[in-house]
VOGU-3710 file (C-alpha; in Angstrom, 3 decimals, decimal comma):
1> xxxxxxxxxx> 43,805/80,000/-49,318  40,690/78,994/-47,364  42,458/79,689/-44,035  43,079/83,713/-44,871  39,438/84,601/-45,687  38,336/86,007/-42,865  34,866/86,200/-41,610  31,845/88,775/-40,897  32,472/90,296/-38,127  28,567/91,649/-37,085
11> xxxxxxxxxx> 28,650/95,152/-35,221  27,518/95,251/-31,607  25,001/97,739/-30,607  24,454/97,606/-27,046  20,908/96,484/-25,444  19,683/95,726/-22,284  16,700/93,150/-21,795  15,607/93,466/-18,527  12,479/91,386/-16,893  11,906/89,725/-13,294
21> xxxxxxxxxx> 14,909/92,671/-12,238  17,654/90,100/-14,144  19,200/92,193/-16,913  20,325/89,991/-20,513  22,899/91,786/-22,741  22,152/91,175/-26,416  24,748/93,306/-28,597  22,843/91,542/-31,797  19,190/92,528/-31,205  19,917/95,059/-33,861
31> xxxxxxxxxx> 19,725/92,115/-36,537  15,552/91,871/-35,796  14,712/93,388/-39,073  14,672/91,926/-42,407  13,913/95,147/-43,923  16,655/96,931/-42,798  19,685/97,116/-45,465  22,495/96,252/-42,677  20,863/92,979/-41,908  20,657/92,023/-45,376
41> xxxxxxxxxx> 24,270/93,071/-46,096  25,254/91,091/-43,053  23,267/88,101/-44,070  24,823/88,147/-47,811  28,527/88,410/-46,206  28,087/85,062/-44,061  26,471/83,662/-47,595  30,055/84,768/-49,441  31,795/83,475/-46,375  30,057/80,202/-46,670
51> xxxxxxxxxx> 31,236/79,872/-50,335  34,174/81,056/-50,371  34,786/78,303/-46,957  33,570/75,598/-49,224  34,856/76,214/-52,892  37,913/73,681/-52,003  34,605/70,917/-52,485  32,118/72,304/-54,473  32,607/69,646/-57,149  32,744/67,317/-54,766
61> xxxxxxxxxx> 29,406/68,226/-53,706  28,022/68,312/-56,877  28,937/65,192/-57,364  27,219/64,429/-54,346  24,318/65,948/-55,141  24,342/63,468/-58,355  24,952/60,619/-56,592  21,503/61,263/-54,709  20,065/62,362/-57,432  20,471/59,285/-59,792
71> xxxxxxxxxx> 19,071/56,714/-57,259  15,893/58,548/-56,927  13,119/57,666/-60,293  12,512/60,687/-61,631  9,333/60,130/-63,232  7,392/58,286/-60,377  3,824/58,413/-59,639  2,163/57,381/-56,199  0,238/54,686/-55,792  -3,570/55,555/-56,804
81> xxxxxxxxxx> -6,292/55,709/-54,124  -10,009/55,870/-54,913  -12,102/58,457/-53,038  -16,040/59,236/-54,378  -15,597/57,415/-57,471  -12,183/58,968/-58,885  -8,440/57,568/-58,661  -6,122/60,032/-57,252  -2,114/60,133/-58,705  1,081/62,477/-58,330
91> xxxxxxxxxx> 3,318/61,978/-60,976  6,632/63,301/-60,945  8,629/63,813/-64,728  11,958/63,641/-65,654  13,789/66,852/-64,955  10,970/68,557/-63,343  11,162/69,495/-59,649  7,172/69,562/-58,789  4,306/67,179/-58,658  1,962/66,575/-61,514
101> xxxxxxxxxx> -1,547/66,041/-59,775  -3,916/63,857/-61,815  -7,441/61,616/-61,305  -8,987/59,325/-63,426  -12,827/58,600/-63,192  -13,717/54,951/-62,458  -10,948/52,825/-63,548  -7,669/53,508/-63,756  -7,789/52,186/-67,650  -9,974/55,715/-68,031
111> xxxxxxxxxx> -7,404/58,917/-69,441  -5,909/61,540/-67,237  -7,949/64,146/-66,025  -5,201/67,080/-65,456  -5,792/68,464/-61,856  -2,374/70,793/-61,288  0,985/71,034/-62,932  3,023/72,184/-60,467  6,194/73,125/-62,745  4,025/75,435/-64,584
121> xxxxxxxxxx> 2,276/77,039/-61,741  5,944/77,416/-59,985  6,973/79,156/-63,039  8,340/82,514/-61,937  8,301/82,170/-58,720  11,320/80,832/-56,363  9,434/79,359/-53,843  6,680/77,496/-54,568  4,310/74,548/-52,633  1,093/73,291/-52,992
131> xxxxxxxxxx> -1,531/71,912/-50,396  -4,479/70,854/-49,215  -6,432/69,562/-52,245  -10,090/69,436/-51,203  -12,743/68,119/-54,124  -16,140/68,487/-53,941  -18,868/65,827/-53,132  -20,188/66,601/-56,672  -16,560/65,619/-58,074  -16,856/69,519/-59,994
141> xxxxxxxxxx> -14,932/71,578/-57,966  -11,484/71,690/-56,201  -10,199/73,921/-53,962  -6,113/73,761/-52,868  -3,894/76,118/-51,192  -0,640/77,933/-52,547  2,712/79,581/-51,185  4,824/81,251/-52,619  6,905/82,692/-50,045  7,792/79,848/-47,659
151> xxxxxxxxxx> 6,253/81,794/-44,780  3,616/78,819/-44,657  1,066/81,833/-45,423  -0,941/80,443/-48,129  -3,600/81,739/-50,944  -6,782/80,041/-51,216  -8,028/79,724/-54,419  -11,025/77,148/-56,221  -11,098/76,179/-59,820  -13,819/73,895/-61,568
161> xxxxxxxxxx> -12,948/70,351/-62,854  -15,746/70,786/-65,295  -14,229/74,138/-67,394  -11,103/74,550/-65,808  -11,979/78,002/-64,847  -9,396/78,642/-61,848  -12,628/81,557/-59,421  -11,212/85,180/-59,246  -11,683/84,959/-55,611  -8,058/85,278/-54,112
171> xxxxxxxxxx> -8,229/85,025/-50,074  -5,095/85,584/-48,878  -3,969/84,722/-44,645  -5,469/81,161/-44,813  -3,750/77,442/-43,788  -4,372/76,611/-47,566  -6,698/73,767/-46,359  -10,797/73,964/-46,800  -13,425/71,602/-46,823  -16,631/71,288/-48,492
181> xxxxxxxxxx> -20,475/71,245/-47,017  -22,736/68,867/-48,548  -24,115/71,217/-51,121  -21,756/71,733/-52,882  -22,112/75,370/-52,407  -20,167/75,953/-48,895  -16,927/76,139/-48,268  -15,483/76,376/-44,645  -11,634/77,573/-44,410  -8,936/78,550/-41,721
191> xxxxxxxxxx> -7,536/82,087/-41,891  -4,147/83,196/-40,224  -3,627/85,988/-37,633  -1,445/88,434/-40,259  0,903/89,469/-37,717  1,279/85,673/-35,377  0,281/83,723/-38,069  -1,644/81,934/-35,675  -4,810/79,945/-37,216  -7,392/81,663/-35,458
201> xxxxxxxxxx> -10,949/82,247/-37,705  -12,668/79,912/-39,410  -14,667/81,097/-42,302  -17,836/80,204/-44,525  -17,594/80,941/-48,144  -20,480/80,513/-51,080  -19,628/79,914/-54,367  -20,575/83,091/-56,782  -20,506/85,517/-53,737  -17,561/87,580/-53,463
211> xxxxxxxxxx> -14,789/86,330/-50,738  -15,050/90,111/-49,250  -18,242/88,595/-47,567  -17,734/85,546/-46,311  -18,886/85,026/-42,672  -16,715/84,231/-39,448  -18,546/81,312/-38,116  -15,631/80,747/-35,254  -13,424/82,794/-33,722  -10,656/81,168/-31,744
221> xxxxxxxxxx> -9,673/84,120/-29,046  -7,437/82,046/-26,702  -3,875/83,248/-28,509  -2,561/79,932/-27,159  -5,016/77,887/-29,350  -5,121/77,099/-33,109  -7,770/76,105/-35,287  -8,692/73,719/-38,453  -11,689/73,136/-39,682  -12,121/69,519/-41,548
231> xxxxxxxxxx> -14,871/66,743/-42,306  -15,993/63,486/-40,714  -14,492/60,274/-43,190  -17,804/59,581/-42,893  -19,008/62,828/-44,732  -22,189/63,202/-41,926  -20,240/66,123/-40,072  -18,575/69,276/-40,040  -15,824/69,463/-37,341  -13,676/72,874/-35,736
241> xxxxxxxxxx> -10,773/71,666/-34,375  -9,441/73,941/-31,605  -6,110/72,814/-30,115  -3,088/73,678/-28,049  -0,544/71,428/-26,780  -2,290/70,192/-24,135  -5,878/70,434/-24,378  -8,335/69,936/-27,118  -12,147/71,169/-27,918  -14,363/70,796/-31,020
251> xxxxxxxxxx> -17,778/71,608/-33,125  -19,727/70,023/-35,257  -21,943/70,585/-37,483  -24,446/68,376/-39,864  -22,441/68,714/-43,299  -26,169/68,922/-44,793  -27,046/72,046/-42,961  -24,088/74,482/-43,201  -25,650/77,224/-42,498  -26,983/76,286/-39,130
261> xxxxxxxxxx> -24,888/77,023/-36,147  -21,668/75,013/-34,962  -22,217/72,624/-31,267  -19,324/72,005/-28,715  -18,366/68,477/-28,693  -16,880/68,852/-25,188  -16,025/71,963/-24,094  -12,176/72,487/-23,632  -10,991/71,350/-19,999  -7,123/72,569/-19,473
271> xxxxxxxxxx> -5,019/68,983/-19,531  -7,811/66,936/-21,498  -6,459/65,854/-24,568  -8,881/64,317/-27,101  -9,785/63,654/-31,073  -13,293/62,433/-32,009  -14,178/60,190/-35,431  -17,656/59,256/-36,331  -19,336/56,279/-37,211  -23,225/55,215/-37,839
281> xxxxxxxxxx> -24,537/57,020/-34,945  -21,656/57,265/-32,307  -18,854/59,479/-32,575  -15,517/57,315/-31,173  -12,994/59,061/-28,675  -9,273/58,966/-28,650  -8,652/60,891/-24,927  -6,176/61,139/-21,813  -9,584/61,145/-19,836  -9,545/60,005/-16,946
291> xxxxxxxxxx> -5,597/60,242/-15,956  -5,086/57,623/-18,980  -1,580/59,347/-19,620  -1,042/57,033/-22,994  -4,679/57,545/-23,921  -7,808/55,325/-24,374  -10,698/54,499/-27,260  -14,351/55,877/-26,295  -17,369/56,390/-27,748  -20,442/58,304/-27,287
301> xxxxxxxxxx> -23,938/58,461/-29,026  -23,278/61,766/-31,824  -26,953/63,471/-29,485  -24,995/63,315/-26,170  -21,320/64,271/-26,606  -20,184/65,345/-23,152  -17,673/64,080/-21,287  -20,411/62,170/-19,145  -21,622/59,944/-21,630  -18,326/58,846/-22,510
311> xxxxxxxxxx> -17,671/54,802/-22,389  -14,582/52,829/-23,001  -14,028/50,700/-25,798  -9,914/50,225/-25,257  -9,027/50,891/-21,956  -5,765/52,100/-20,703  -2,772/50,321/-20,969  0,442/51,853/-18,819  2,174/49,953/-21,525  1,013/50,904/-24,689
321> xxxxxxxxxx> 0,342/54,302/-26,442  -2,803/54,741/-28,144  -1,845/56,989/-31,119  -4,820/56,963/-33,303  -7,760/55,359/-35,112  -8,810/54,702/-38,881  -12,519/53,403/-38,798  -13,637/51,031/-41,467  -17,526/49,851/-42,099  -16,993/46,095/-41,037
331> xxxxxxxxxx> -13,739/47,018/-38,840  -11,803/49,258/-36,111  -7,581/49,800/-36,746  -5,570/50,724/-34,240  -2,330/52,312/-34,644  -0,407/51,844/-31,488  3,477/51,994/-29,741  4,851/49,849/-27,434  8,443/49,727/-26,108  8,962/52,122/-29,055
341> xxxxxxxxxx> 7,619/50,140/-32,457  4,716/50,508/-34,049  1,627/48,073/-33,917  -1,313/48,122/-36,151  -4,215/46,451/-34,858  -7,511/45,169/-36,866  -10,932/44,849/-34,401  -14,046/43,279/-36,339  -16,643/45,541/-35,157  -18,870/42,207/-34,426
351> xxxxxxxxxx> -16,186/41,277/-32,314  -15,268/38,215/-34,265  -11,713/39,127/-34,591  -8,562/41,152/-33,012  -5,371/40,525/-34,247  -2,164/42,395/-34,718  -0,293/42,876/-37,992  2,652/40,666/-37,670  6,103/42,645/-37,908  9,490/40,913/-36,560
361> xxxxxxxxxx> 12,459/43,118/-37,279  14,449/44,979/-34,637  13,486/48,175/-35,650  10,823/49,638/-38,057  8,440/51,649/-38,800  4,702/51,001/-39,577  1,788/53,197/-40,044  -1,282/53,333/-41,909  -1,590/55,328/-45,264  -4,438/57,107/-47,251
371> xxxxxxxxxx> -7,644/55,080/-46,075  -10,312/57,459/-47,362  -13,070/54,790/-48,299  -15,437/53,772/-45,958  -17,106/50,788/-47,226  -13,744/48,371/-48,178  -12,041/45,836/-46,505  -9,216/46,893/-47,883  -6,212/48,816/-45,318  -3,914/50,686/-46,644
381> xxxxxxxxxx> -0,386/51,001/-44,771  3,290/51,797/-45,512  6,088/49,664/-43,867  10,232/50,633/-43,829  13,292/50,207/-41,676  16,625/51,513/-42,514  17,847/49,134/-44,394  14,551/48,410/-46,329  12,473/50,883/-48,390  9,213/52,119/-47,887
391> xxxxxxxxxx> 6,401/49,658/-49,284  3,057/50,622/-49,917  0,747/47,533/-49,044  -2,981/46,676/-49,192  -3,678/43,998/-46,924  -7,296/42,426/-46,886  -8,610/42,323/-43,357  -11,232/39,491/-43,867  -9,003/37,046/-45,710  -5,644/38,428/-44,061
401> xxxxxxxxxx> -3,627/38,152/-47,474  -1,328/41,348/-48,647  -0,591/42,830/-51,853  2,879/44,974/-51,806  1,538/47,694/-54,676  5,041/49,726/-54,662  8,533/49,489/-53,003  10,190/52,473/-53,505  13,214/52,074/-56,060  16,322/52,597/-55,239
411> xxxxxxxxxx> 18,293/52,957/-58,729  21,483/52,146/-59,612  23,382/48,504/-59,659  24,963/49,211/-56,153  22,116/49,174/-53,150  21,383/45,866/-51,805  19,692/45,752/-48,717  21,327/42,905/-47,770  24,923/45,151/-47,779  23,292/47,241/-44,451
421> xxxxxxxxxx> 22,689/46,478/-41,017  20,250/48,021/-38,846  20,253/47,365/-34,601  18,100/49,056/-31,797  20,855/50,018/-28,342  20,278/51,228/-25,266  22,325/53,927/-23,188  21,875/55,047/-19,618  21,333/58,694/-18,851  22,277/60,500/-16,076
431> xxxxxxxxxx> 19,105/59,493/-13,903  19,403/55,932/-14,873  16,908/55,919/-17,487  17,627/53,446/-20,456  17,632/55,600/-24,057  17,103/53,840/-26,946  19,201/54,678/-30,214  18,293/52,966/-33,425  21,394/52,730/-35,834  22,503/51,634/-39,774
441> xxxxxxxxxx> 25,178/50,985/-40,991  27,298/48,745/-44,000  28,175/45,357/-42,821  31,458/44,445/-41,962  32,248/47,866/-39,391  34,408/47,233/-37,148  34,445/48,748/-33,377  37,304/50,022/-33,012  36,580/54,045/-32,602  37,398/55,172/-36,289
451> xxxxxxxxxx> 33,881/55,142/-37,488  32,109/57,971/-38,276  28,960/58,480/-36,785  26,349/61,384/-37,675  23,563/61,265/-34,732  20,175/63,027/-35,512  17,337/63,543/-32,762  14,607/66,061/-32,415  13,206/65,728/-28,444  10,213/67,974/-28,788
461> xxxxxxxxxx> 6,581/68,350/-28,852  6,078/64,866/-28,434  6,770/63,957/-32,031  8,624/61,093/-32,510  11,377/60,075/-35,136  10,927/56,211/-36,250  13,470/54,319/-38,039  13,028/55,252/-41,592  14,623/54,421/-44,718  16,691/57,216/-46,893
471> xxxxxxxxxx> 18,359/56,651/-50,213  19,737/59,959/-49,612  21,867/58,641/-46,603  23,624/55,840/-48,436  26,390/58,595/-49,708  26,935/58,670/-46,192  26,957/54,607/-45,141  28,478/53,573/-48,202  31,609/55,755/-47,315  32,092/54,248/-44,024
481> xxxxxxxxxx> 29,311/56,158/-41,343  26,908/54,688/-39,153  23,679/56,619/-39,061  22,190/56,805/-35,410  18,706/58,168/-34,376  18,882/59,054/-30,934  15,017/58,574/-29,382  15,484/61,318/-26,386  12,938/62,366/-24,026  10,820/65,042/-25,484
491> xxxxxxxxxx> 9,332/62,588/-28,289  6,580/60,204/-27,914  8,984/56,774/-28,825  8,831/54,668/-25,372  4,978/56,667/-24,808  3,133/60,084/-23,559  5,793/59,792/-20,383  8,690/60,093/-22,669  7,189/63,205/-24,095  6,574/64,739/-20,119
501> xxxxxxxxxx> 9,823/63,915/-19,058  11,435/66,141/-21,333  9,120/69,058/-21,528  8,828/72,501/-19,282  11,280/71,920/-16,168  12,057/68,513/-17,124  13,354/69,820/-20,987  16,783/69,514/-19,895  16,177/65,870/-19,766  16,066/65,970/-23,576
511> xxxxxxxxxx> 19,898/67,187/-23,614  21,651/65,066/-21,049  19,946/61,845/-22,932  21,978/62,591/-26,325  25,224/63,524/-24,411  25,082/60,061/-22,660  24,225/58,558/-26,301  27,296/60,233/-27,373  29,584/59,010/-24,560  28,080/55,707/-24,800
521> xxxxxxxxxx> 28,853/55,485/-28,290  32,211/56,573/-27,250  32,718/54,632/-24,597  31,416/51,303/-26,706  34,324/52,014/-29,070  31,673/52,615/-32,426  33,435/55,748/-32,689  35,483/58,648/-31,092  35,131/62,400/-30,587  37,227/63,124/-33,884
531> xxxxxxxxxx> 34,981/61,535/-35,883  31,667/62,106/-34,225  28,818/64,518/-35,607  25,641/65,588/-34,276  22,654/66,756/-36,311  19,352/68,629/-35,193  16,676/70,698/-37,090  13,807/73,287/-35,394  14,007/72,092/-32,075  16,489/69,480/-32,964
541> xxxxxxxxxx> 18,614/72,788/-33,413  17,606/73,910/-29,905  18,889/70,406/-29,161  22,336/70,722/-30,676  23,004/74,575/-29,535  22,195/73,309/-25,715  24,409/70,167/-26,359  27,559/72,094/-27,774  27,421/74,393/-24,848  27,472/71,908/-22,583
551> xxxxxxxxxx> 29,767/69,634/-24,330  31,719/70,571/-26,797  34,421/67,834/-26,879  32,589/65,329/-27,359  32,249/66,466/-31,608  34,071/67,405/-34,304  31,528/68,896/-36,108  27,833/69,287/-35,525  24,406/70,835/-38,639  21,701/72,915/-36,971
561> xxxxxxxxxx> 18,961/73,542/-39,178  16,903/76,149/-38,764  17,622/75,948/-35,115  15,702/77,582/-32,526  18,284/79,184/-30,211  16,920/82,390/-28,691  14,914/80,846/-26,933  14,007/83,118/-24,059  13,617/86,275/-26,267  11,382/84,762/-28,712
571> xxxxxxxxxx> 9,318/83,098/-25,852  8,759/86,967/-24,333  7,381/88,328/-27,938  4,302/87,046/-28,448  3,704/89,000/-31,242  6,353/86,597/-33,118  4,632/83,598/-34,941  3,783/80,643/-32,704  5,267/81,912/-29,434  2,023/82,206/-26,900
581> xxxxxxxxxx> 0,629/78,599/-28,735  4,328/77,350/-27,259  3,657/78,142/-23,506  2,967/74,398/-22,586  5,871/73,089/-24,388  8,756/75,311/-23,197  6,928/77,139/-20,408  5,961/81,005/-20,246  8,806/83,199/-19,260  7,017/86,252/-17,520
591> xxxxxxxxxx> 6,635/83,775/-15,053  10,411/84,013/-13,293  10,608/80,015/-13,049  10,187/79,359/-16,443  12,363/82,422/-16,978  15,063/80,975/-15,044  14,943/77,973/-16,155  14,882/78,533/-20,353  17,566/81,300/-19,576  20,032/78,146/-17,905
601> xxxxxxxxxx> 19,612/75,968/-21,380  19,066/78,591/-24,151  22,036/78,150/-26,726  22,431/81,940/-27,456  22,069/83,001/-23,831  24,370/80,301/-22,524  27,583/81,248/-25,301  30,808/81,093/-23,430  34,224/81,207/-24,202  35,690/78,088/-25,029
611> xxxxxxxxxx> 36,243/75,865/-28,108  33,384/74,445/-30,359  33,370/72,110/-33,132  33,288/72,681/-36,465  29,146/74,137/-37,046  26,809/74,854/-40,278  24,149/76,381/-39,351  21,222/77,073/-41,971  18,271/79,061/-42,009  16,045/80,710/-44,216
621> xxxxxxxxxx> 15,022/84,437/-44,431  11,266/83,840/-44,315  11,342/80,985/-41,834  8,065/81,715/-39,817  8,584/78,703/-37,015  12,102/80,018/-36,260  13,106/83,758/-37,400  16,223/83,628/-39,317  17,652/86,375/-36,268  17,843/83,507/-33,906
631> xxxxxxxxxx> 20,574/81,289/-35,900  22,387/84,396/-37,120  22,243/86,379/-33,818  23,638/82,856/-32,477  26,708/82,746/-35,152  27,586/86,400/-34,003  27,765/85,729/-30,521  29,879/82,123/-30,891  31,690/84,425/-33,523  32,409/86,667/-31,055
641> xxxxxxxxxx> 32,978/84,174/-28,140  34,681/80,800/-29,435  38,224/80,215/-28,674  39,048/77,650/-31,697  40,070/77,963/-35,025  37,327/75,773/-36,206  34,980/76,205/-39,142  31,660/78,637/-38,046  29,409/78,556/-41,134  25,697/80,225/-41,766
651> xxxxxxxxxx> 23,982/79,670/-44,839  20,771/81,359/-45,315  18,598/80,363/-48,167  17,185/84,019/-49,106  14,444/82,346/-50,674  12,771/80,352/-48,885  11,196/79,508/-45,352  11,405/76,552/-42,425  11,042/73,538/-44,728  13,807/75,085/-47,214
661> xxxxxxxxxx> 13,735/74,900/-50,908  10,688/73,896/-52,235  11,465/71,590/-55,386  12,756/68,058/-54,304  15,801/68,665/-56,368  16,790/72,277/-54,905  15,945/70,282/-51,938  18,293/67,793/-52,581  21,141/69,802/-52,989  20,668/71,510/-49,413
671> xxxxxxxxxx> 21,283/67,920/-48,287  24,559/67,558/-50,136  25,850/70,332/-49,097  25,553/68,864/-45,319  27,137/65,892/-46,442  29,599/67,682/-48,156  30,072/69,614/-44,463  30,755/66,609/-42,785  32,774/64,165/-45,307  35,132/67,175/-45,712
681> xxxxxx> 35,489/66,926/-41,669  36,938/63,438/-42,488  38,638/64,068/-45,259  36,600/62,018/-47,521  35,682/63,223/-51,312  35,193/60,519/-53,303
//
């Protein structure tokens, strides 16, 4: 029955896109307009498409979606973390898809104190999140951040923890994040260009003065910077953050005296990267200064903050990536990479001591958590591979002892850690260049090309993908896949070089290394193109549209989430969300090389006839890091193009935005319908 629905068939309406005298054909432009009836028609069709394509296993997939379900605790709480004399909690209840958000004053013997209830502030609404919870020093007032939209375009709202009484101040176009001057009065927040959605104002707001006039204290006019406004941990100063990928200024201000004026840290030098974090009198430096391409620790007194008066305190190391700093009263940590794990360093301030964390597995990941007090000698960090879940840990740093406070439960009589196997492998790309793949599966696989293998990467931005555990992914090992992350250049694994080399006219680097992954797991007999899958999300979409053009035999089916595919178009709109802030990733296309080069790897400009796997592709309709016209433009065009009578599915969640559904149960079910996707590719449903 499946086989005679037919698909939508989107209309073509011609247009010509001409720059740098090259002229690009895009019969789908039309499809640029959510508010336009046809689109939405269009949109719904692919959504009937999609169900009526996968009715043959919706049971199965509910069963999936179960199966995840019933190995996750429903009601779970965090672990609780002190910060100015409170204990902060989320709770999570039976049943209930959102976070319960409580404190208790003191002790943790001391009742609830009710911050938010999620469930009933989601309550009408179909999208819902909430962020940046910011409390004053006084303990009386919070103020938090809500969306309801998925557009990441959040209301700012305060209520008091004394009364309860949520302000009647509404200001609408902010980050959701604010934080607090020393008064108690002051409030400093981030508002959103309306039409980029670029953070580009920071405000001041007093409490009992209407929100109508609070007072731009920065304004960000460089449309390839953002800006965030946050305070010191050690609640002296004030700091504007303005960033962009590759360069970095900021202000500060005495958090005592809000309404004096904002200073430049170090005024913004194109290339210099750099973060600041204070301490007694100096404020400490994480910074590519000085051609240190995997950065360095300095420090300079908080009266003379230019680069000048900058000293070392780490030095460079060609080897090892500095990725940040958590400053202690008695001690320094440093969180730091090398040959792709994660290191966490403790530094006695008096010098006394320096040692490293110890970690011995293959592959992990490591990283510290929610350190907020000052004064303790107490660090707080999380620890997980893929065959072990996430533990959260408090390890003394003077008497080098470790509590484990929570190991995340997996329920259910069948996980034993013992039952997986995780590994760390290395293929050679094209150039010669070693890739490292880290990889899961049950014990007892054998190599002899019938496994199936779903291989995630991302490649961009720098941002790297560790080795994580996921309950979620057992209903994929535990019916016979191996689960490989593929660390391609473009992330940040093997340090700041990994990231260049697959960035601007080196991004096709990030493509050729998961091909060769592919073959290599090919060649090495793990698995075979029939029964390998490819998976890639935002970028990682970008990712799997470039890969499937270029080869398409190596998969029998491949998931691109929210995938950015239009790549040149949306680079040449900079009235789009994000685009001129994405210059120094991808490269700015009035400028014909750039143009050249995006246009010879973009997945909907490089569409040709010939046979693709089987593809889901999801998006959602108010995605505002990837319009929801890239992906479906994209499934018109392959539509319109592919030779095969493989499966070509969209599925776009009307509802929501980039991250998807909001409640971790609506969320869940978005991931078993991919692994309903793929386990139907092999014929598995049970």
């Amino acid at each position: 029955m499946a086989k005679e629905i037919q698909p939508p068939k989107a209309k073509k309406i011609h247009k010509e896109l001409v720059i740098h005298d090259d002229v690009r054909i895009d019969d789908y432009y039309w499809l640029n307009n959510r508010k336009d009836k046809e689109v939405i028609k269009y949109l719904k069709a692919e959504n009937a498409y999609y169900d009526a394509m996968t009715s043959k296993y919706k049971a199965f997939e509910n069963s999936l979606f179960e199966e995840m379900k019933s190995r996750i605790k429903e009601d779970d709480e965090s672990v609780p973390y002190k910060y100015n004399g409170y204990w902060y909690i989320v709770k999570y209840e039976t049943g209930k898809n959102y976070p319960v958000y409580i404190r208790r004053k003191d002790t943790l013997e001391n009742p609830d104190e009710l911050l938010f209830d999620c469930n009933e502030m989601s309550s009408g609404h179909e999208y819902f999140k909430l962020v940046g919870l910011s409390v004053s020093p006084d303990n009386t007032m919070i103020s938090y951040g809500i969306d309801i939209t998925g557009r990441r375009n959040y209301i700012l709202r305060i209520k008091s923890l004394v009364t309860d009484e949520i302000f009647s101040d509404i200001i609408k176009n902010t980050t959701g994040s604010a934080t607090w001057a020393n008064d108690n009065q002051t409030l400093f927040y981030t508002k959103k260009d309306v039409k980029t959605l670029r953070s580009d104002k920071i405000y001041k707001h007093k409490l009992s003065t209407p929100s109508t006039k609070d007072k731009v204290v920065f304004h960000e006019k460089d449309d390839t910077f953002g800006v965030a406004v946050y305070k010191s941990k050690s609640k002296k100063y004030l700091i504007i953050a303005s960033y962009s990928t590759l360069t970095n200024e900021y202000r500060v201000l005495n958090a005592n005296t809000p309404d004096e004026k904002f200073k430049v840290f170090q005024e913004r030098i194109r290339g210099l990267e750099y973060s600041i974090s204070h301490y007694d009198n100096q404020f400490y430096i994480v910074t590519n200064a000085d051609k240190s391409v995997n950065f360095k620790l300095m420090k300079t007194h908080e009266e003379n903050t230019s680069i000048q008066n900058w000293t070392d305190v780490l030095p460079h190391r060609e080897e090892v990536l500095l990725e940040d700093i958590d400053i202690f009263k008695d001690f320094l940590v440093v969180s730091e990479r090398t040959n792709g794990l994660n290191k966490i360093r403790i530094i006695r301030w008096d010098d006394k001591e320096d040692y490293y964390l110890p970690f011995d597995n293959e592959t992990y990941t490591a990283f510290t958590s929610t350190n907020v007090e000052f004064n303790t000698e107490i660090l707080r960090y999380g620890y997980n591979s893929m065959v072990t879940p996430t533990s959260t840990i408090d390890f003394n740093m003077v008497i080098k002892s470790k509590i484990v406070l929570k190991e995340q439960e997996v329920l259910g009589d069948k996980f034993n850690k013992d039952d997986y196997q995780s590994e760390r492998i290395w293929a050679t790309s094209k150039d010669g260049v070693k890739i490292p793949m880290s990889m899961v599966y049950r014990k007892g696989i054998k190599k002899d090309g019938t496994n199936p293998i779903l291989m995630y990467a991302y490649g961009s931005y720098g941002h790297t993908i560790d080795p994580y555990f996921s309950s979620i992914r057992l209903s994929l090992l535990d019916r016979g896949f191996i689960y490989v992350i593929a660390h391609v250049r473009g992330g940040e694994y093997l340090g700041r070089p990994w990231y260049e080399n697959g960035k601007l006219l080196l991004k096709k680097n990030t493509f050729t290394d998961f091909i060769e992954c592919s073959k290599f797991l090919i060649d090495e007999n793990y698995t075979s193109p029939k029964h390998l899958y490819a998976l890639g999300g935002s970028a990682g979409g970008l990712l799997i549209g470039a890969v499937i053009n270029e080869a398409p035999e190596l998969y029998n089916g491949v998931i691109a989430a929210v995938p950015f595919v239009d790549v040149v178009t949306t680079m040449l709109d900079d009235t789009i969300p994000l685009t001129t802030g994405e210059y120094d990733e991808w490269g700015n296309p009035n400028d014909k090389a750039y143009y050249d080069y995006i246009k010879s790897y973009s997945p909907y400009d490089n569409v040709k006839q010939q046979n693709y796997p089987n593809i889901l592709i999801t998006t959602g309709l108010h995605d505002s890091q990837v319009q929801y016209w890239e992906p479906a433009k994209w499934v018109a065009k392959l539509r319109d193009l592919k030779t095969d009578p493989n499966k070509l599915l969209l599925k776009t969640n009307m509802r929501a935005g980039h991250g998807g559904s909001s409640g971790r149960f609506d969320a869940l079910k978005e991931d078993a319908e991919e692994y309903a996707f793929l386990l139907d590719l092999e014929n598995i449903y049970d």
